[in-house]
C-alpha positions in Angstrom: 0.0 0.0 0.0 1.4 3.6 -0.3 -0.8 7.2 -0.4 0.3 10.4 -1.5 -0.4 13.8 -0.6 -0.7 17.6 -1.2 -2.1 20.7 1.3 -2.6 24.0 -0.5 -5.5 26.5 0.9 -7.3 26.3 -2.5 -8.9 23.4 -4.4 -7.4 24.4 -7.5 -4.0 24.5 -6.3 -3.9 21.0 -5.7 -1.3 19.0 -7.8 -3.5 16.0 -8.2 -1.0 14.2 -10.9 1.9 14.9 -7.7 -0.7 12.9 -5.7 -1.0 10.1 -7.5 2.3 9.7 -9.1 3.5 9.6 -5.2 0.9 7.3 -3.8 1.8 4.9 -6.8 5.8 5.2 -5.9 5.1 4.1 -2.2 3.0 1.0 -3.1 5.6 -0.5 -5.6 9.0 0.3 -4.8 9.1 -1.8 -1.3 7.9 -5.2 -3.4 10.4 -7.9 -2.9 11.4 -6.1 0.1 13.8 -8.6 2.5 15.4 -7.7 5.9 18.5 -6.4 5.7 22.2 -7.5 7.7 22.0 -5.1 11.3 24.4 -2.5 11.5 25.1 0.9 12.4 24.3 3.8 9.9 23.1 6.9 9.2 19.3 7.6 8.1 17.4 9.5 5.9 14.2 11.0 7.5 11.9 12.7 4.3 10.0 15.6 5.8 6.7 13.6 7.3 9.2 11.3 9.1 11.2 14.4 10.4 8.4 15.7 11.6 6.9 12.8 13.5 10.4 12.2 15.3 10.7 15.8 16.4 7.1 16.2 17.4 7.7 13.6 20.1 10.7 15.2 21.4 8.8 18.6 21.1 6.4 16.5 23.6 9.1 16.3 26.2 9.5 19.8 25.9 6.4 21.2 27.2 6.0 22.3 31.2 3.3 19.5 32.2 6.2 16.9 31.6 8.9 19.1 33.0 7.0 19.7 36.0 6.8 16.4 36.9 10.1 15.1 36.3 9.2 13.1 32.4 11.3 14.8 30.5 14.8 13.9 29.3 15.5 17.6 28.9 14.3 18.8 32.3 17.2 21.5 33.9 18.9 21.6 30.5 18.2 25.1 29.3 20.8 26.9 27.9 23.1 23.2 27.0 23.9 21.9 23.3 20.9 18.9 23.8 20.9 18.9 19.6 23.3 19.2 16.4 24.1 22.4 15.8 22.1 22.4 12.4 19.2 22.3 14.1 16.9 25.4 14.8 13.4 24.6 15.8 10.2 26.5 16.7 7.0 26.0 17.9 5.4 28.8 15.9 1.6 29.1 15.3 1.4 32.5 13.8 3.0 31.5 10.6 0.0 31.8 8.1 1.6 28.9 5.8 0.6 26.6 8.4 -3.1 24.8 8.8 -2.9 25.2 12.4 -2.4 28.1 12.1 -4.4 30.5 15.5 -3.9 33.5 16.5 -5.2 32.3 20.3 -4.4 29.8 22.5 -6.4 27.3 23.9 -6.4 29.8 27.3 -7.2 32.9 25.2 -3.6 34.2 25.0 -2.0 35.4 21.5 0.3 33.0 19.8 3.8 33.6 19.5 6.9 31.9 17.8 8.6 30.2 20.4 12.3 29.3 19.8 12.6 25.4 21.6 16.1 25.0 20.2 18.1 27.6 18.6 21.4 25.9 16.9 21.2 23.1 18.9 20.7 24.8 22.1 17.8 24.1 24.0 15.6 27.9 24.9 13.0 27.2 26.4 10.1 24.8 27.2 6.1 25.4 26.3 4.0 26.1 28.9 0.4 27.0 29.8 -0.9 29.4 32.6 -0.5 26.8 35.4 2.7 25.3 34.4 4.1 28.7 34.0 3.3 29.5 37.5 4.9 26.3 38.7 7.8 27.2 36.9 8.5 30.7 38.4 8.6 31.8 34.5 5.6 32.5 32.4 2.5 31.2 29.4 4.1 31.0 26.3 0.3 31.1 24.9 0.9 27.0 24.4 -2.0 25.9 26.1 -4.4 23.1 23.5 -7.5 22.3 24.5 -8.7 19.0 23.7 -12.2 17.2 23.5 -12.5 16.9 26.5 -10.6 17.7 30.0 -8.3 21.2 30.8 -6.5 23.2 28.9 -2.3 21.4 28.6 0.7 23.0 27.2 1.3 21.2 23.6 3.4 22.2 20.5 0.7 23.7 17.7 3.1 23.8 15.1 6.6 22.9 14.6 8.8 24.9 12.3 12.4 23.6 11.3 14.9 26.4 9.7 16.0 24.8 6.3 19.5 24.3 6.1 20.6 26.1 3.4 22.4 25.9 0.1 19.2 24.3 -1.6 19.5 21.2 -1.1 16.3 18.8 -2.7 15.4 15.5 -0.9 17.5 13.9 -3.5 20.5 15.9 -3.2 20.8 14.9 0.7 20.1 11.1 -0.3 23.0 11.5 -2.8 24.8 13.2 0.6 24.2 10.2 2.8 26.4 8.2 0.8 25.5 4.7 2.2 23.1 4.3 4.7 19.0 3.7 4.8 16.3 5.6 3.1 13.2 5.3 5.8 9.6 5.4 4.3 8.1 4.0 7.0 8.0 3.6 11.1 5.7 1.3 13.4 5.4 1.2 16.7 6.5 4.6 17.8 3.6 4.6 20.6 5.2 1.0 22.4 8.5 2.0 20.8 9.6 5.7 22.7 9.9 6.1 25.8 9.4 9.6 26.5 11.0 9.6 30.1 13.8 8.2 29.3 14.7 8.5 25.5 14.7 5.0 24.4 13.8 4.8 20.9 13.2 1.6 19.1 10.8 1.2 16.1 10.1 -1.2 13.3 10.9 0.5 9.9 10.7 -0.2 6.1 12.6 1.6 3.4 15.0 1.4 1.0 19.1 0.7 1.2 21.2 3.7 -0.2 24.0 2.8 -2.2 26.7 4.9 -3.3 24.1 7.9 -2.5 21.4 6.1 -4.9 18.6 4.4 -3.5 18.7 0.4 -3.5 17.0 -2.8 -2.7 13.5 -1.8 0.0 14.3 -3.7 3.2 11.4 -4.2 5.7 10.8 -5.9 8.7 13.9 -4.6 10.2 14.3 -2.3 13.5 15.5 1.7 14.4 17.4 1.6 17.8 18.8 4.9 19.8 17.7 7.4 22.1 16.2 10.9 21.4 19.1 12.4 22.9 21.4 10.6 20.2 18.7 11.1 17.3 19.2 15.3 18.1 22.9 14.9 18.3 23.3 12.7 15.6 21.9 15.2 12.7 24.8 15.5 9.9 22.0 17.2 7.2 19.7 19.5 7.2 17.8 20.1 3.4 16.5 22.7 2.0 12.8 21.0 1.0 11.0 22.4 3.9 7.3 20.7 3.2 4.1 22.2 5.2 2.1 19.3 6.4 -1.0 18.5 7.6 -0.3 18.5 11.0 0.7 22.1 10.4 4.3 21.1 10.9 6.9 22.5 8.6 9.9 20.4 8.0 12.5 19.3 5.6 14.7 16.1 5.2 16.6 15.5 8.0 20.1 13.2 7.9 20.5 11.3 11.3 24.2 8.8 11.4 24.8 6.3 13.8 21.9 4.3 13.9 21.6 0.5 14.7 19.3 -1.1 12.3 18.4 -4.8 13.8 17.4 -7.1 10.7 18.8 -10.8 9.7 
């Protein structure tokens, strides 16, 4: 199976052909797929993989989990916690994105909050309460849900580009050797968010001499959160808005153990 997909604000600027074309791509190129030997490597995370990694550790950034001790970040403001190439914000005024609000689920404006700022970690979300337990301050991060109070969440991540324009496929053709992931499973039993540990099944594709090669599945993603930020050698330039309202481009992570045959 394999689905493709576009977000634009108007019907007509849909790219339906881009669509299907991708959707078609993701059901055939993983047939004949076979586990591959374990090893260490580096990975290739396309933009709606980038953005479901960091959105968890954006979820151990926010002051409900800090307060009470969850997070693998707590007391590390101001320390390198990420590569250097990595600049993140949590920024729900930015128009391009669909969750996009110019409130907060307490009432307060939205502002762009810097989490990490060349790899330095600035600051953790909060809400009313958990800025009062903190001594510090809302950053207008509160989401309210279906149901229950108000909670300090990321509304939409935002990951500075790079630079040098650099497609998807110029940073495959960058990672050299390594593995092209088009898929994880399992990140709900897989993370631990308390403690970092991050193992998850994963399908993809081989890369070869920076080409991609024979699909691999059924093998497994091992590290920790802390050595997934660390880890980043790449940053592209193909920042893609998604539906989650996440903006994020292809990320290169190295030293990875991949469990297969």
């Amino acid at each position: 199976t394999g689905f493709g997909m576009d977000l634009r604000r108007e019907p007509a600027e849909l790219d339906l052909d881009q669509v299907v074309a991708d959707a078609i791509r993701r059901a055939t190129q993983l047939l004949g797929a076979r586990p591959a030997p374990s090893q260490r490597l580096r990975i290739v995370l396309e933009p709606r993989l980038a953005a479901t990694v960091l959105g968890i550790v954006a979820g151990t950034l926010t002051g409900d989990v800090v307060v009470k001790g969850r997070s693998p970040f707590a007391d590390r403001i101001g320390e390198q916690v990420a590569s250097p190439l990595l600049t993140m914000h949590d920024d729900p005024t930015d128009v391009g994105s669909m969750a996009a609000s110019s409130l907060d689920g307490e009432g307060l404006a939205t502002r762009r909050n810097t989490l990490l700022r060349a790899g330095v970690l600035e600051r953790f979300l909060h809400d009313g309460y958990t800025g009062r337990r903190t001594g510090t301050a809302s950053t207008a991060s509160a989401v309210r849900g279906s149901r229950g109070m108000p909670s300090p969440s990321p509304q939409a991540l935002v990951v500075e580009a790079g630079g040098g324009g650099a497609t998807h496929e110029d940073v495959v053709r960058s990672a050299g050797e390594g593995f092209w992931v088009q898929s994880l499973n399992g990140l709900h039993s897989g993370v631990n968010a308390v403690s970092g540990d991050f193992s998850v099944g994963a399908e993809g594709r081989m890369i070869r001499h920076g080409e991609l090669a024979e699909p691999v599945r059924e093998v497994t993603l091992a590290s920790t959160l802390q050595r997934l930020l660390s880890g980043i050698e790449r940053v592209g330039d193909d920042v893609e808005w998604l539906p989650s309202g996440d903006a994020v481009p292809t990320l290169v992570i190295g030293e990875v153990q991949l469990s297969g045959s």
